[in-house]
C-alpha positions as CSV (number, residue, x, y, z in Angstrom):
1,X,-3.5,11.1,6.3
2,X,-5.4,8.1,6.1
3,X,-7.2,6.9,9.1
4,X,-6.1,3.6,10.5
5,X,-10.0,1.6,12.3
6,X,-7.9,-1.6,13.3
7,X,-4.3,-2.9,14.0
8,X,-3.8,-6.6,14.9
9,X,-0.5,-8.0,15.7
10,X,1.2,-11.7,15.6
11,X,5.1,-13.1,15.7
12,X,5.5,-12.8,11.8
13,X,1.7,-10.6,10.8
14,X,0.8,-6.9,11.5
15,X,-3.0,-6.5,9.6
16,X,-4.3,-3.0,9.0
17,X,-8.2,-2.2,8.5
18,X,-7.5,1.5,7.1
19,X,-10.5,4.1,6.3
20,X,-10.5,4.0,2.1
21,X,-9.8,7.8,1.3
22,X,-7.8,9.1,-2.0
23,X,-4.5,10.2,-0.4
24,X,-3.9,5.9,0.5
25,X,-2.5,5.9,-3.2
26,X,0.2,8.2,-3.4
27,X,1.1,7.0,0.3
28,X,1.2,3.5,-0.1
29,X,3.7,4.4,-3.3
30,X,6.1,5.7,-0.9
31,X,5.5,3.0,1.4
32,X,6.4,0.7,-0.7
33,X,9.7,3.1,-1.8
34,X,10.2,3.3,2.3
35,X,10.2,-0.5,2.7
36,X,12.9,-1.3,0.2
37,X,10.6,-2.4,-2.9
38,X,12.9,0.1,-4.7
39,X,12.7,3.7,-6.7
40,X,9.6,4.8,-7.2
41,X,10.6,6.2,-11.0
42,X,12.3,3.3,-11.6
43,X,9.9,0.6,-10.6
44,X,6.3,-0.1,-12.7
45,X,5.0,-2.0,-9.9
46,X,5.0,1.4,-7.4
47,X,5.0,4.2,-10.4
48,X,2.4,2.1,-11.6
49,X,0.2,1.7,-8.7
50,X,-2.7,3.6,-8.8
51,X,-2.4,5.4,-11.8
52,X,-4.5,4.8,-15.1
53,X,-2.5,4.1,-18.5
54,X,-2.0,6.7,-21.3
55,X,-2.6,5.9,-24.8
56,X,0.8,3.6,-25.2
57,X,-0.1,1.6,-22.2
58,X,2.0,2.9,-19.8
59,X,1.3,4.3,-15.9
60,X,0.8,8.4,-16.5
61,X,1.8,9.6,-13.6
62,X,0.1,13.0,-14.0
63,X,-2.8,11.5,-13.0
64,X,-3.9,9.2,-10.0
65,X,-7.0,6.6,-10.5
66,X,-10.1,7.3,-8.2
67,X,-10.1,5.0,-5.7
68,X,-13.8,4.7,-5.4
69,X,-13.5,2.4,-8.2
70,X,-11.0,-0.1,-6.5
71,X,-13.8,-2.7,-5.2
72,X,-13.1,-6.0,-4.3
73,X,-9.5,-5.6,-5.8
74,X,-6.3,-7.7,-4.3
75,X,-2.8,-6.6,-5.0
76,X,0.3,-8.8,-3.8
77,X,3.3,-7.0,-3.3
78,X,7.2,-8.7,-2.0
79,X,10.7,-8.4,-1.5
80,X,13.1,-10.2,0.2
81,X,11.7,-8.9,3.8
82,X,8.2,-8.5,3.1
83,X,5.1,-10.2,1.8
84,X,2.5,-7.6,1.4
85,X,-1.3,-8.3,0.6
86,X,-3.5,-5.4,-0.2
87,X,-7.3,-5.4,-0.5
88,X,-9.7,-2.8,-1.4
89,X,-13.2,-2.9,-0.2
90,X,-16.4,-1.1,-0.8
91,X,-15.4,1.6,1.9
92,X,-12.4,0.1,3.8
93,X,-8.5,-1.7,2.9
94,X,-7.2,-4.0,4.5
95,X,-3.8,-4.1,4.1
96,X,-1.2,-7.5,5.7
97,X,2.2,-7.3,5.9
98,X,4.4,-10.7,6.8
99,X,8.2,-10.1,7.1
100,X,10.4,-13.5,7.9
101,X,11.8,-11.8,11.4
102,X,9.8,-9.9,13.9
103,X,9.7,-6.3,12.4
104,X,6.3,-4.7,13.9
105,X,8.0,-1.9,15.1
106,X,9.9,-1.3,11.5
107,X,6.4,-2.3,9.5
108,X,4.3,0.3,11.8
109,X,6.4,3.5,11.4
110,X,6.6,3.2,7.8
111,X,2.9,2.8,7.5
112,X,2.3,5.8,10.4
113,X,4.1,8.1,7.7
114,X,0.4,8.1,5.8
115,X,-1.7,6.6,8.3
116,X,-3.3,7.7,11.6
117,X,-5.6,6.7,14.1
């Protein structure tokens, strides 16, 4: 599991400063599967995510990226409940989730399901 550092909260905000370890990829996948962003195997954005490209310039998904090398990287992900903003640091990610209605409760136990404290 990846260690959560920080949680802040607000009306429409909740803002995670996570510890950056190798496992956040393949969790954040089904995160984003978890919070309606759709199929993993169906969806390049999550399949995608994380993974380096084969020779055709597709995700493989044999293989996961190393996440050392995400460094001052920004990814924006949304639906039609969520607005997520992820950014990778040199040994933390800070990862922002927005929703339109209060949903703290709903945002935090998907993000518990790979994250600690």
């Amino acid at each position: 599991m990846v260690k959560i550092f920080g949680l802040s909260k607000f009306e429409f905000h909740t803002f995670y400063e996570l510890k950056k370890e190798q496992d956040f990829l393949s969790g954040f996948r089904k995160c984003l599967v978890d919070m309606g962003f759709g199929e993993e195997k169906y969806n390049i954005e999550i399949y995608g995510f994380g993974r380096p490209n084969d020779k055709d310039a597709e995700p493989d998904t044999s293989k996961e990226e190393d996440i050392k090398d995400y460094i001052d990287k920004h990814y924006f992900f949304q639906n039609n409940e969520f607005m997520i903003d992820l950014v990778f640091g040199k040994d933390k990610i800070f990862l922002m989730v927005a929703s339109k209605k209060n949903k703290q409760q709903e945002i935090s136990k998907k993000v518990q399901k790979f994250c600690d404290f």
